[in-house]
C-alpha positions in Angstrom: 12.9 -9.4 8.7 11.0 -7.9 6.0 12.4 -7.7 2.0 13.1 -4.8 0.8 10.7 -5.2 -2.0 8.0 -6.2 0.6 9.2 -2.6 2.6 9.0 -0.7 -0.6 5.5 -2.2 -1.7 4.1 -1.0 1.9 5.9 2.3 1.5 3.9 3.1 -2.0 0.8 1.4 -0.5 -0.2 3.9 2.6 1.7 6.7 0.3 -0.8 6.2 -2.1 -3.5 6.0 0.2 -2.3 8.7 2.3 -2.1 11.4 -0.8 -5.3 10.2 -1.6 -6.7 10.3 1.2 -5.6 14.4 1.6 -7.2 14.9 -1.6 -10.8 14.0 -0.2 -10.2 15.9 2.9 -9.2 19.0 0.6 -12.9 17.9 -1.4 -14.7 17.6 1.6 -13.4 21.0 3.1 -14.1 22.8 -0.5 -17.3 20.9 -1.1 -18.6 23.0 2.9 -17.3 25.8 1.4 -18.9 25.9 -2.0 -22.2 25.0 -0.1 -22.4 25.9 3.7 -19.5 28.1 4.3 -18.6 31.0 2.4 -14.9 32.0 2.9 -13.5 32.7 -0.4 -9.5 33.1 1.1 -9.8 29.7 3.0 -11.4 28.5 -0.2 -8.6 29.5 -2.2 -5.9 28.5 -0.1 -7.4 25.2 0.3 -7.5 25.1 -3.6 -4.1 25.9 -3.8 -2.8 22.6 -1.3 -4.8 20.1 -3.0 -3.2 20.8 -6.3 0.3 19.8 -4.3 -1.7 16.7 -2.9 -3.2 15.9 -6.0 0.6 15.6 -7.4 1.4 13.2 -5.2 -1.1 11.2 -5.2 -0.8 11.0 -9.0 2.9 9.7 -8.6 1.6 7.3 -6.4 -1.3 5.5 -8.5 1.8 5.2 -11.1 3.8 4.0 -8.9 1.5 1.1 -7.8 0.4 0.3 -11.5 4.0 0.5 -13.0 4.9 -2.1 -9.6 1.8 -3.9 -9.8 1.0 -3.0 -6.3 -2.3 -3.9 -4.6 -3.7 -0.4 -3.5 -5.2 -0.8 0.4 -8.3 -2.2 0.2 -9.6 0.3 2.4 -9.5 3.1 0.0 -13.7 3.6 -0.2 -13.9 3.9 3.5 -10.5 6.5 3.7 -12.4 8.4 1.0 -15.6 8.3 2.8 -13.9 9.2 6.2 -11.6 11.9 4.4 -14.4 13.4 2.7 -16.2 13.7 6.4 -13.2 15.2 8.2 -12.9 17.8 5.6 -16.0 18.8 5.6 -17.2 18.4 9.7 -13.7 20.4 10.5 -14.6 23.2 8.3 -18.0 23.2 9.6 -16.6 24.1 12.8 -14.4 26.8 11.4 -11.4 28.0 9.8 -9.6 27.5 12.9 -10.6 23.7 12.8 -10.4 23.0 8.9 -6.7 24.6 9.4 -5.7 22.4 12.8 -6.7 19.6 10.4 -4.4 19.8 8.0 -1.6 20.9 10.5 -2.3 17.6 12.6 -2.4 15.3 9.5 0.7 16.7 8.1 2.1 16.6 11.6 1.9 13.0 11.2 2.5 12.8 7.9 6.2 14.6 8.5 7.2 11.9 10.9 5.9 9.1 8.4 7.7 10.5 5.4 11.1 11.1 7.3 11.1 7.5 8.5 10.6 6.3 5.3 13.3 8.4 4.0 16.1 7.1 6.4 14.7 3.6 5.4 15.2 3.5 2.0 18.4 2.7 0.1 20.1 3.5 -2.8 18.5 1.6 -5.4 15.4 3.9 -4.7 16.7 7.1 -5.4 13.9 8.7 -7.4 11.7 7.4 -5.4 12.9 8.8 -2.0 13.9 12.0 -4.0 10.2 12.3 -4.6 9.5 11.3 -1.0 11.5 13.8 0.3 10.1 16.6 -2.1 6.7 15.5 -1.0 7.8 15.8 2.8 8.7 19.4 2.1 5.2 19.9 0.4 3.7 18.6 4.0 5.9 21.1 6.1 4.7 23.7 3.8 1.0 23.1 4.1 1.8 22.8 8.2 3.1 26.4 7.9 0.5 27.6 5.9 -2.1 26.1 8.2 -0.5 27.9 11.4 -0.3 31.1 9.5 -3.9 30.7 8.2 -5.1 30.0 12.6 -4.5 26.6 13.2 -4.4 25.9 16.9 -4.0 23.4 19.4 -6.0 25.7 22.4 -9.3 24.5 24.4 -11.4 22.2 22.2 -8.8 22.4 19.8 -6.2 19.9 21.5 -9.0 16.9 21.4 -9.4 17.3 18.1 -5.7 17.2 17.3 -5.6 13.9 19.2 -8.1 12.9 17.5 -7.4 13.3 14.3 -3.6 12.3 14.7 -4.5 8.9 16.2 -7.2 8.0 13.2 -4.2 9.1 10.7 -2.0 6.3 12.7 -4.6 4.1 12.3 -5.1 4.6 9.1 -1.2 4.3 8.3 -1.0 1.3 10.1 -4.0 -0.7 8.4 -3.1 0.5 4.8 1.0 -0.7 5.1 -0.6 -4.0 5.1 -4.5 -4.7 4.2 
């Protein structure tokens, strides 16, 4: 059975590299559309979810310095990988660049609720900012479903896709 502080130190871990990791898709979509694509309402609603992202990933990199928390040593290759989806999904359109955030924040829903019924009460502010965060996600999933997400044709491989790297991803950063 795992600590609590061993739970809690996983928990800010693939937060942390999971907000950061939504940033860099968010850089990779705007850096195709300040070069490639031109699609200034995309480009502004992209704009507008990475400041939300960026938020969160700023209360995690506190987080792990005020803890002393070893951030995943995978974060090069999730930037490198998150800067590539970003970009190759809005390459294929604003249909793809919006499926990709509605499948990562898909996942991330699921991931943020679990942690939520996990932790207890001496991490109140913490799960009060998880569960602020969670509502961010849901948000974005809406927006990308306005905006012409969709899970049609081509469109349902690359939701698998996509889902089953963020798993990965989830998986490998709880612990390495």
């Amino acid at each position: 059975m795992k600590s609590s502080k061993n739970r809690i130190e996983e928990f800010i871990r693939v937060d942390h590299a999971g907000e950061r990791g939504a940033v860099k898709i968010y850089e990779g979509q705007l850096l195709a559309l300040n070069t490639l694509i031109k699609d200034e309402n995309l480009k502004k609603t992209i704009e507008e979810m990475k400041v939300h992202e960026k938020e969160h990933c700023d209360f995690f990199e506190k987080e792990i310095k005020k803890r002393k928390i070893k951030p995943t040593k995978f974060l090069p290759l999730w930037d490198l990988l998150g800067v590539s989806l970003g970009f190759g999904s809005t390459l294929l359109g604003k249909k793809a660049a919006m499926l990709c955030t509605a499948s990562v924040e898909e996942v991330i829903d699921k991931h943020y609720q679990s942690q939520i019924d996990q932790l207890d009460s001496n991490e109140k502010e913490l799960k009060k900012k998880i569960v602020k965060f969670r509502e961010d996600e849901l948000h974005h999933k809406d927006i990308a479903y306005e905006k012409g997400a969709t899970k049609k044709g081509f469109y349902f491989v690359m939701d698998k896709i996509i889902k089953t790297g963020s798993k990965i991803a989830i998986n490998i950063s709880e612990k390495i």
